[in-house]
N, CA, C and O atoms as CSV, one atom per row, in Angstrom:
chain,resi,resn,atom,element,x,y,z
A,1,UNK,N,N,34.935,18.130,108.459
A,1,UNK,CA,C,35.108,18.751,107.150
A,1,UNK,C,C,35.522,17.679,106.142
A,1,UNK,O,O,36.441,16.871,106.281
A,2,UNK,N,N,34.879,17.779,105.340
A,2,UNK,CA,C,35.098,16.653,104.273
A,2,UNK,C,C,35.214,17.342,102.821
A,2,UNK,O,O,34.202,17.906,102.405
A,3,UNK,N,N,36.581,17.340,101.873
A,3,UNK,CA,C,36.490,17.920,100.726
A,3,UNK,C,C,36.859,16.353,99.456
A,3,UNK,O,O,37.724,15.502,99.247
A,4,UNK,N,N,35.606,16.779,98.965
A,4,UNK,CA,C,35.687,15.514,97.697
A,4,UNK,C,C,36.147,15.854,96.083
A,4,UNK,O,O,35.323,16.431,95.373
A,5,UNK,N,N,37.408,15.504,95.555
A,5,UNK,CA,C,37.307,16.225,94.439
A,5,UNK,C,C,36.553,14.975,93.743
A,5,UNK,O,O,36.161,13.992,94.372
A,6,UNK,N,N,36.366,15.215,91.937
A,6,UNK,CA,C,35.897,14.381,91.093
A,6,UNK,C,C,37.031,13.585,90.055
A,6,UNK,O,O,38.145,14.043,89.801
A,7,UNK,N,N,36.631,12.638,89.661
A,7,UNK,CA,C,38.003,12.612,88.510
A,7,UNK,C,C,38.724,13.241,87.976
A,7,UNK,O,O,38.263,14.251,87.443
A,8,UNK,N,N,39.995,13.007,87.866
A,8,UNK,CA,C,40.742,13.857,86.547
A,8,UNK,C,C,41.014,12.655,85.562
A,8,UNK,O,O,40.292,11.667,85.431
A,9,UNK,N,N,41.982,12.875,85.012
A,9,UNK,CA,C,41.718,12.262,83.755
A,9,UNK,C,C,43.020,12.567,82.540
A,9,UNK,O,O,43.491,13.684,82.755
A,10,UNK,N,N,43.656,11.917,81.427
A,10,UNK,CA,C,43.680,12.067,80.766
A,10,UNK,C,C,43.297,12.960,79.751
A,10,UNK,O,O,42.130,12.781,79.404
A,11,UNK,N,N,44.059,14.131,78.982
A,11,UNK,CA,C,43.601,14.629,78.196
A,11,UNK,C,C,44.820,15.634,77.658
A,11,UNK,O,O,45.712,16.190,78.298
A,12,UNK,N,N,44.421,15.654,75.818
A,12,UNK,CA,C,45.442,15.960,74.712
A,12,UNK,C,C,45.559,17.085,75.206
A,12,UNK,O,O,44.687,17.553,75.939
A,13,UNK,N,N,46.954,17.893,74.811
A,13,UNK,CA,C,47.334,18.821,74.906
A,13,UNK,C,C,45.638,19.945,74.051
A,13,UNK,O,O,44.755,19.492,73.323
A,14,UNK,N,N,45.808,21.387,74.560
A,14,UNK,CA,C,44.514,22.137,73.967
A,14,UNK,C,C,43.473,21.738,73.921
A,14,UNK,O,O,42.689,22.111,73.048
A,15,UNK,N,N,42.983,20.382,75.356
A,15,UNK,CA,C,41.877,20.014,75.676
A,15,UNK,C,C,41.750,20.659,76.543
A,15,UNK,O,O,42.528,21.576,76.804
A,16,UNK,N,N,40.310,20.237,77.519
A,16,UNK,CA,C,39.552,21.222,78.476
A,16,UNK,C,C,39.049,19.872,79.606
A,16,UNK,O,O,38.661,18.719,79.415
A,17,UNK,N,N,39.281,20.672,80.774
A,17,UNK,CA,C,38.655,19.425,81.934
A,17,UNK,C,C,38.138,19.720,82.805
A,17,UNK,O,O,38.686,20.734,83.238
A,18,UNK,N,N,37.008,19.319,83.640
A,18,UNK,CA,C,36.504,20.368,84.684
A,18,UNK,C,C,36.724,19.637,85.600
A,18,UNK,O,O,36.693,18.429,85.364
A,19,UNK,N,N,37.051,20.142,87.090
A,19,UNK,CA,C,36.784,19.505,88.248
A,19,UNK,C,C,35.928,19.913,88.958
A,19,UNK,O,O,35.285,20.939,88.739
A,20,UNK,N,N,35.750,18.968,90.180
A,20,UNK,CA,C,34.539,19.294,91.178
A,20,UNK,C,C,34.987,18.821,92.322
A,20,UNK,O,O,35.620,17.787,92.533
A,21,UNK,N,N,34.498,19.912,93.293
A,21,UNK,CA,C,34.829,19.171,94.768
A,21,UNK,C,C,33.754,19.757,95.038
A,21,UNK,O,O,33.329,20.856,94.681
A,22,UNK,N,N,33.074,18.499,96.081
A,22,UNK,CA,C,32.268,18.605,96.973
A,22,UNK,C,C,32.709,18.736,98.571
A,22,UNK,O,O,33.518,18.151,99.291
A,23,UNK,N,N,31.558,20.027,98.778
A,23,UNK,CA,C,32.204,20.185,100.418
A,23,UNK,C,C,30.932,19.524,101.306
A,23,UNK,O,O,29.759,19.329,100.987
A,24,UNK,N,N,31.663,19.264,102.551
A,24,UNK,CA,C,30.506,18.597,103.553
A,24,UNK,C,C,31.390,19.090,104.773
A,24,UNK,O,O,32.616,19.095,104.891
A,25,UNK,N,N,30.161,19.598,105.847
A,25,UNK,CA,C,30.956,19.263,106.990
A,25,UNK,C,C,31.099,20.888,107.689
A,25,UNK,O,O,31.630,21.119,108.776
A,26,UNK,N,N,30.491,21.911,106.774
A,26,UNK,CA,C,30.965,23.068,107.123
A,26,UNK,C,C,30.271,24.146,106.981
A,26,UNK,O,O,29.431,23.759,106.169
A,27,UNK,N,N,29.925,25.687,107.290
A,27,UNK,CA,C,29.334,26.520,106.334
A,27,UNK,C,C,29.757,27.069,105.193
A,27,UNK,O,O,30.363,28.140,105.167
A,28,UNK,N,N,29.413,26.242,103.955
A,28,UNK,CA,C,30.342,26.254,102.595
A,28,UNK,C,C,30.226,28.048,102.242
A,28,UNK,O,O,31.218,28.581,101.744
A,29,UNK,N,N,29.548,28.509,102.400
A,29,UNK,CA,C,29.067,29.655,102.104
A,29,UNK,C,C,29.785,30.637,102.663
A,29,UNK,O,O,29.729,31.800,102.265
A,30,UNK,N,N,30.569,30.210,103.705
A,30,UNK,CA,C,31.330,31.176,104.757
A,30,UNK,C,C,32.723,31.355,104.298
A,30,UNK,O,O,33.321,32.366,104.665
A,31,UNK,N,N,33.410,30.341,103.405
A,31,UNK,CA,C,34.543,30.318,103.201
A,31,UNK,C,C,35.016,30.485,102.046
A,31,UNK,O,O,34.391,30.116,101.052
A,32,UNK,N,N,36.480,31.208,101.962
A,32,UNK,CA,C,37.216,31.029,100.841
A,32,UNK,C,C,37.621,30.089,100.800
A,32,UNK,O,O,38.025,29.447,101.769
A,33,UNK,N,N,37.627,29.613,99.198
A,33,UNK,CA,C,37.995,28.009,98.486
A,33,UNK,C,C,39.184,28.155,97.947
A,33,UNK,O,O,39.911,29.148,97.999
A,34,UNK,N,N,39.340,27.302,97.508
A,34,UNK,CA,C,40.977,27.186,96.614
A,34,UNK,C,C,40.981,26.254,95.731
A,34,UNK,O,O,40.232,25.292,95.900
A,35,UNK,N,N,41.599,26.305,94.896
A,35,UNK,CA,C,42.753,24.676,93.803
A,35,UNK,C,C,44.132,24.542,93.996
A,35,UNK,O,O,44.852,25.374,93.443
A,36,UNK,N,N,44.651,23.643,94.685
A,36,UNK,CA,C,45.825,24.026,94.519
A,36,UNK,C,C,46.420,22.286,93.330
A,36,UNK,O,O,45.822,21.227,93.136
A,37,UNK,N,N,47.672,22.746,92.868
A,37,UNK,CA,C,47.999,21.368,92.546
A,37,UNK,C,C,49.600,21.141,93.218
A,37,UNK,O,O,50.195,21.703,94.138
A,38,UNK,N,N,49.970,20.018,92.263
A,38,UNK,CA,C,51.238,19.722,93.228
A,38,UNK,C,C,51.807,18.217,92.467
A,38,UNK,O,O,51.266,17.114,92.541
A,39,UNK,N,N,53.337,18.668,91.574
A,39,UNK,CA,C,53.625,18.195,90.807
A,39,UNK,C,C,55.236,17.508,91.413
A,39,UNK,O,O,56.117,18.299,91.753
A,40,UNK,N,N,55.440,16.167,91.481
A,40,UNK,CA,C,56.585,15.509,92.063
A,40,UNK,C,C,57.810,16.967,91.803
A,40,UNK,O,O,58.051,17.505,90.723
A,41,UNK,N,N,58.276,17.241,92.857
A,41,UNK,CA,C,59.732,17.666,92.540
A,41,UNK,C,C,59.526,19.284,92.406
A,41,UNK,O,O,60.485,20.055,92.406
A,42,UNK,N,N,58.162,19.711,92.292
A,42,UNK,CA,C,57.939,21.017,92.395
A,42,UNK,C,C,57.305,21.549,93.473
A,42,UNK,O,O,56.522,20.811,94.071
A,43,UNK,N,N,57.495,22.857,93.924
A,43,UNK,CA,C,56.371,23.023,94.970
A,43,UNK,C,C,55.075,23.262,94.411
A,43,UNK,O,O,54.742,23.503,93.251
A,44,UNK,N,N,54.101,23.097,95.951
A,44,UNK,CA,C,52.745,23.353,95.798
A,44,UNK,C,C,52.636,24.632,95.605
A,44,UNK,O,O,53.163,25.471,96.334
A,45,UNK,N,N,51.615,25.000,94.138
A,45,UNK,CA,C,51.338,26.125,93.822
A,45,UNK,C,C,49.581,26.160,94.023
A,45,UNK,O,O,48.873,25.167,93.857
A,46,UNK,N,N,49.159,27.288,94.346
A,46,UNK,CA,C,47.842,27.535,94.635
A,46,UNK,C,C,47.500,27.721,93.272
A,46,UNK,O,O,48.393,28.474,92.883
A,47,UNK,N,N,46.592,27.447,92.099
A,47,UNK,CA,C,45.744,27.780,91.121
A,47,UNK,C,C,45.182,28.905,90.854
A,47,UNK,O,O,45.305,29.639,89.874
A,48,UNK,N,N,44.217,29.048,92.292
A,48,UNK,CA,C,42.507,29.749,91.795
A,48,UNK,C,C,42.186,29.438,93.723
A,48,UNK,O,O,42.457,28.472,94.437
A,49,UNK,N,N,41.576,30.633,93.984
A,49,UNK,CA,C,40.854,30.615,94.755
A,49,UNK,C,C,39.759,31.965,94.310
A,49,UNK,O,O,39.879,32.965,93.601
A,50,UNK,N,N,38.514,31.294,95.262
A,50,UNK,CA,C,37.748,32.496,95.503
A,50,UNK,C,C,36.847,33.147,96.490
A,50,UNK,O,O,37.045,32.495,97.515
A,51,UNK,N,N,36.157,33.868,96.701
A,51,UNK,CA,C,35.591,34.765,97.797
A,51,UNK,C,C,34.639,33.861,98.006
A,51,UNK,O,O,34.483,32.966,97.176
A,52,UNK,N,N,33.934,33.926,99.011
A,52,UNK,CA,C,32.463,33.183,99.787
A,52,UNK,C,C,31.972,34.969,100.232
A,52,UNK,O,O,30.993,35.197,100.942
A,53,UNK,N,N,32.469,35.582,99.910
A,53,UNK,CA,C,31.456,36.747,100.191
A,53,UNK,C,C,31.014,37.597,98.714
A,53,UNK,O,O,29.925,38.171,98.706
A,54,UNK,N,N,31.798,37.643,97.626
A,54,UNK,CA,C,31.828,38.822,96.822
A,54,UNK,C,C,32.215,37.594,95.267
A,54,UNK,O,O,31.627,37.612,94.186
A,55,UNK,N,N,32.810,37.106,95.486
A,55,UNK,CA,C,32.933,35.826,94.160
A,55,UNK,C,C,34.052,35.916,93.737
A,55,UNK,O,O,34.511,34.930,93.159
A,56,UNK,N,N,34.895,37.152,93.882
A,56,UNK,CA,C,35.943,37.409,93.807
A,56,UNK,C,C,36.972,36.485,93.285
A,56,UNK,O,O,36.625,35.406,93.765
A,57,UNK,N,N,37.924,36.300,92.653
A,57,UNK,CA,C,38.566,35.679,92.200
A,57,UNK,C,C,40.388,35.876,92.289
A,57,UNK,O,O,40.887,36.988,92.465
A,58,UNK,N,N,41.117,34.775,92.156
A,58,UNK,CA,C,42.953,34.942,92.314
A,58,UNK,C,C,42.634,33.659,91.133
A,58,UNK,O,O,41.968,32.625,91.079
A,59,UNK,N,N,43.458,34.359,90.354
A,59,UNK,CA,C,44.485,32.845,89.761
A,59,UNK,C,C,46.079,33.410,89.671
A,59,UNK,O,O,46.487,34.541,89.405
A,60,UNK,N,N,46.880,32.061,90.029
A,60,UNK,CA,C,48.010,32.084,89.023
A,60,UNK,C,C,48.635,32.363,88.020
A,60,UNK,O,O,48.356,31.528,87.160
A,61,UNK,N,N,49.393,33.149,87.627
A,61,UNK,CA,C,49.801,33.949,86.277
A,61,UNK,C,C,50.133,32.778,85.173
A,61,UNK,O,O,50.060,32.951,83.956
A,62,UNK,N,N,50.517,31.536,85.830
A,62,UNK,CA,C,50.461,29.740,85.127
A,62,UNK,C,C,49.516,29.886,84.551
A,62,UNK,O,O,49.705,29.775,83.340
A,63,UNK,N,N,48.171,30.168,84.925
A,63,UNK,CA,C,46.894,29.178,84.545
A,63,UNK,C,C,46.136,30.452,84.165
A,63,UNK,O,O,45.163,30.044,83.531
A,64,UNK,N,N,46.071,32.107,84.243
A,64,UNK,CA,C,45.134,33.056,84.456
A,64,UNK,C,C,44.959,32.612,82.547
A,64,UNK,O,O,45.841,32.028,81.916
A,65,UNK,N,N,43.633,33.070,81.963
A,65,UNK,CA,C,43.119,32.939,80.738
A,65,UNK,C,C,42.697,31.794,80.749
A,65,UNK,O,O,41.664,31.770,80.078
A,66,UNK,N,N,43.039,30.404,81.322
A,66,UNK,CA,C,43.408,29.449,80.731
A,66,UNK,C,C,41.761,28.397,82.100
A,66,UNK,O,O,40.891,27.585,81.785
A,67,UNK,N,N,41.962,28.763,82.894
A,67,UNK,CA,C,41.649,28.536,83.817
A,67,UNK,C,C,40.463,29.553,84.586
A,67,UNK,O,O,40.520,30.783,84.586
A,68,UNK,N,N,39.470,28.790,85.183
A,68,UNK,CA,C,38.354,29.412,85.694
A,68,UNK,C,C,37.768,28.324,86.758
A,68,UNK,O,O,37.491,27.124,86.742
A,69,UNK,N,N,37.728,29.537,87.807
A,69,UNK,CA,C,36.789,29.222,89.218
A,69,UNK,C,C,35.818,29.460,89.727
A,69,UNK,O,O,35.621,30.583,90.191
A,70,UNK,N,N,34.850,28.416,89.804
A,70,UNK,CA,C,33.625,28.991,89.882
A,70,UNK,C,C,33.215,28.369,91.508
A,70,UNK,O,O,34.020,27.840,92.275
A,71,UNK,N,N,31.788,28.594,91.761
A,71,UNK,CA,C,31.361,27.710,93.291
A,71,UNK,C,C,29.984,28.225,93.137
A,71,UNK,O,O,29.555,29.289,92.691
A,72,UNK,N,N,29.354,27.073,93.678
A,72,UNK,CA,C,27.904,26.825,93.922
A,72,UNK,C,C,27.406,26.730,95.342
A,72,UNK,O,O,27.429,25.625,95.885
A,73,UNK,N,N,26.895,27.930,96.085
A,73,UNK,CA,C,26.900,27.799,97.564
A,73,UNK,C,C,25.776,26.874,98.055
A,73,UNK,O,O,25.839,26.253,99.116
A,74,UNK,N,N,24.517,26.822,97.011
A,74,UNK,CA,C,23.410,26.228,97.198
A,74,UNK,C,C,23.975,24.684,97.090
A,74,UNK,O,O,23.515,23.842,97.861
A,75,UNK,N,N,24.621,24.454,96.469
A,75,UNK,CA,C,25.098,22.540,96.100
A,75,UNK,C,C,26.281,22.408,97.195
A,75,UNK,O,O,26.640,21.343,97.698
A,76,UNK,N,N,26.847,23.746,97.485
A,76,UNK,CA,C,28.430,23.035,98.683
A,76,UNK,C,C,29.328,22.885,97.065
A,76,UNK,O,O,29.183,21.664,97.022
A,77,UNK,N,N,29.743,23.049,96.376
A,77,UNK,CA,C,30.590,22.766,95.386
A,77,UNK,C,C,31.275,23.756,94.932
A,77,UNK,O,O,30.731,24.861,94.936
A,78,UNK,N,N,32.520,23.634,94.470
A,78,UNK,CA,C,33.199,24.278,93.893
A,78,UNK,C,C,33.932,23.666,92.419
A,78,UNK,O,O,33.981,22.455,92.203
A,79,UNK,N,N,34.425,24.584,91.560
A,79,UNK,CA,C,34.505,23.955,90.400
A,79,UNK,C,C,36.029,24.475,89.686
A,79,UNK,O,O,36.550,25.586,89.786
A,80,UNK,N,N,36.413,23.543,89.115
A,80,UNK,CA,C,37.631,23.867,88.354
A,80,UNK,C,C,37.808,24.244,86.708
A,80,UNK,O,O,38.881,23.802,86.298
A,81,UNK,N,N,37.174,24.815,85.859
A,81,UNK,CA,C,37.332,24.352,84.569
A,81,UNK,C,C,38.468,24.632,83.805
A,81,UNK,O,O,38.787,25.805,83.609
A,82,UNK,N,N,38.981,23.899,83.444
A,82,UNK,CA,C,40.821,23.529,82.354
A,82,UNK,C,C,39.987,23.970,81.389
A,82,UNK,O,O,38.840,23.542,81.262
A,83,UNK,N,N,40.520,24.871,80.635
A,83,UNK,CA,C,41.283,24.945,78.920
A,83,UNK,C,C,42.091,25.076,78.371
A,83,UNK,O,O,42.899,25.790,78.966
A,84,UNK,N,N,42.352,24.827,77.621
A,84,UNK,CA,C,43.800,25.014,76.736
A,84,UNK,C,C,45.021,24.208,77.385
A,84,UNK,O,O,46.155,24.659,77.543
A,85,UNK,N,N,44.556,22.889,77.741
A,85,UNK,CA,C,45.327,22.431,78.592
A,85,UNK,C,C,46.991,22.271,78.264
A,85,UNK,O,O,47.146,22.092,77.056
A,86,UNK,N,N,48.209,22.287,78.976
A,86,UNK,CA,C,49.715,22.210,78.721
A,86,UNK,C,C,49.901,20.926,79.101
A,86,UNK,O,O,49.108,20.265,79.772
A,87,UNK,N,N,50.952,20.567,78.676
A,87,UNK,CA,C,51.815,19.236,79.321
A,87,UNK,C,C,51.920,19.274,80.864
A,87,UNK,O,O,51.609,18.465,81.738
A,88,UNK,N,N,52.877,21.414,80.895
A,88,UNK,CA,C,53.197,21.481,82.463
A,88,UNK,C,C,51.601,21.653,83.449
A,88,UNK,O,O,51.547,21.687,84.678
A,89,UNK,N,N,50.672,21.721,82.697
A,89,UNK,CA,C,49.458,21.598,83.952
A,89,UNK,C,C,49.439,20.214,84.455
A,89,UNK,O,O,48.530,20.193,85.286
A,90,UNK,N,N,50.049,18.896,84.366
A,90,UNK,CA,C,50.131,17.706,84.702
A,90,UNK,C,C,50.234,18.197,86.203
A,90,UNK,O,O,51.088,19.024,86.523
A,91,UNK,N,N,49.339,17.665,87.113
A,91,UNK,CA,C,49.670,17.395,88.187
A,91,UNK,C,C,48.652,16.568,89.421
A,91,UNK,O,O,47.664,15.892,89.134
A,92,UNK,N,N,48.981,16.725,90.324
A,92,UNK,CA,C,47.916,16.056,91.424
A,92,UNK,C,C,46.997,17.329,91.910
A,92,UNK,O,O,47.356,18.009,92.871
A,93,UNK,N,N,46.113,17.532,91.378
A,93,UNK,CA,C,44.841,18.853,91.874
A,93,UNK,C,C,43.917,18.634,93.402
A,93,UNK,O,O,43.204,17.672,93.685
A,94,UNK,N,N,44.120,19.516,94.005
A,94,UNK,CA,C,43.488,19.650,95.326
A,94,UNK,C,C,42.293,20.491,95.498
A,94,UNK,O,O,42.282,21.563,94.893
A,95,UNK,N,N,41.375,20.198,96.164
A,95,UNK,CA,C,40.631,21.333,96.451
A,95,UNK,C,C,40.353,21.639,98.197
A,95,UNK,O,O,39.971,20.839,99.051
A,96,UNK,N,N,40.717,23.157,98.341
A,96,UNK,CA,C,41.391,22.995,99.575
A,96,UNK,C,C,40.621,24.316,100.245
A,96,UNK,O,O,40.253,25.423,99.850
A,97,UNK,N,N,40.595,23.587,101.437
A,97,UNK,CA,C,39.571,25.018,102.174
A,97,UNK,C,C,41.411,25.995,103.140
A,97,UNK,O,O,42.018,25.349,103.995
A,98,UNK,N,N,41.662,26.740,102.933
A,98,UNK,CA,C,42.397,27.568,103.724
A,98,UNK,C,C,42.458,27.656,105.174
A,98,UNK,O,O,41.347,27.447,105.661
A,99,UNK,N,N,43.126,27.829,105.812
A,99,UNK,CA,C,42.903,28.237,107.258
A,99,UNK,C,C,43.666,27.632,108.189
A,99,UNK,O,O,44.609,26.958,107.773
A,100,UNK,N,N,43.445,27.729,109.593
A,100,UNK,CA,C,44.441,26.959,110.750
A,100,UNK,C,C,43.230,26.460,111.341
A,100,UNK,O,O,42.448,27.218,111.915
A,101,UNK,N,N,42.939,24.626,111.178
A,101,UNK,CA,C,43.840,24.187,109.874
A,101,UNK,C,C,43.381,24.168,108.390
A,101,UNK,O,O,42.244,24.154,107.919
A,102,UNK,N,N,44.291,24.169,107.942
A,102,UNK,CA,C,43.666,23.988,106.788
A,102,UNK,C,C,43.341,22.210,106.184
A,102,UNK,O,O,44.045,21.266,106.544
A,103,UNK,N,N,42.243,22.083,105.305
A,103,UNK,CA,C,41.587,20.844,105.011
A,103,UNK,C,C,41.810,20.963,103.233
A,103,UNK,O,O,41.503,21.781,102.366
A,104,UNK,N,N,42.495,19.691,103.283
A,104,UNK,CA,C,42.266,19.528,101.643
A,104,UNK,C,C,41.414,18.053,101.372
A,104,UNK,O,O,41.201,17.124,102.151
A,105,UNK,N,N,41.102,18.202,100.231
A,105,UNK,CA,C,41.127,16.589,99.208
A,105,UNK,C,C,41.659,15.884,99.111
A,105,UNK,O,O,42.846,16.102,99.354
A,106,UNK,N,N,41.341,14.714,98.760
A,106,UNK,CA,C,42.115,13.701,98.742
A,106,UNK,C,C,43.218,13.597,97.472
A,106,UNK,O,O,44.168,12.814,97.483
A,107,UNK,N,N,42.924,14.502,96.413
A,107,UNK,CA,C,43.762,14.994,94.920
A,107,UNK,C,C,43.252,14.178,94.160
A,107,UNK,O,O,42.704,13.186,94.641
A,108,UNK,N,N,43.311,14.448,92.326
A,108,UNK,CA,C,43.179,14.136,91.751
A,108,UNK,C,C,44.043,14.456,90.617
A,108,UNK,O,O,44.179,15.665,90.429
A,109,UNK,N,N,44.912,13.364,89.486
A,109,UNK,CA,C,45.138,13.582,89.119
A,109,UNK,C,C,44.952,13.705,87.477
A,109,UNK,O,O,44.416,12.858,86.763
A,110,UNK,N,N,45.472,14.854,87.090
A,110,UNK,CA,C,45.610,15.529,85.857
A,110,UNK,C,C,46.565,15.089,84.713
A,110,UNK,O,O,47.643,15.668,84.845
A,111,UNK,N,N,46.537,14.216,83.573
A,111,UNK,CA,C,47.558,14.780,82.799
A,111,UNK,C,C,47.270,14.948,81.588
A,111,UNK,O,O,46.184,14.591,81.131
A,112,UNK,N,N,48.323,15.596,80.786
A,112,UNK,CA,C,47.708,16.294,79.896
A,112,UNK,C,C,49.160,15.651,79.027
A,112,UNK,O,O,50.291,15.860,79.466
A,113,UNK,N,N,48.956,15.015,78.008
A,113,UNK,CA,C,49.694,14.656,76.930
A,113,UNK,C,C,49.021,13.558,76.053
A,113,UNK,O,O,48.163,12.731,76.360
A,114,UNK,N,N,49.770,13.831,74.669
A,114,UNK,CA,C,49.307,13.260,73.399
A,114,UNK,C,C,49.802,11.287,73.545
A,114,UNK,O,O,49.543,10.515,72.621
């Protein structure tokens, strides 16, 4: 199982950022996905996950409006898109398959200030 996220990056407060993880290694189609991030000194909070059967969707009451999860079963990908970005969305972003065990990314990080 191999999960690849894409850059993060820099970006002003009430900017927008998308991520990407690529999956390998698995039946992408079979599984629920996730975002989680994970900020020094805080715990890991899950984002956004979603269904591999129905598309279904969870976010975080942090990020819900603000934040959207999407996935591409034909590409293996899943996607993150930021808007309205905060200071407190600064963090190290994961994209993480669930389960025993569970498999994440290698992270990427996020920050968001002027």
């Amino acid at each position: 199982v191999q999960l690849v996220e894409s850059r993060g990056g820099l970006v002003q407060p009430g900017g927008s950022l998308r991520l990407s993880c690529a999956a390998s290694g698995f039946t992408f189609s079979n599984y629920y996905m996730t975002w989680y991030r994970q900020t020094p000194g805080k715990e890991r909070e899950m984002v956004a996950g979603i269904s591999s059967a129905d598309g279904s969707m969870y976010y975080a009451d942090s990020v819900k409006g603000r934040f959207t999860i999407s996935r591409d079963n034909a590409k293996n990908m899943v996607y993150l898109q930021m808007n309205s970005l905060k200071p407190e969305d600064t963090a190290v972003y994961y994209c993480v398959r669930p389960g025993t065990p569970a498999y994440w990314g290698q992270g990427c990080q996020v920050t968001v200030s002027s």
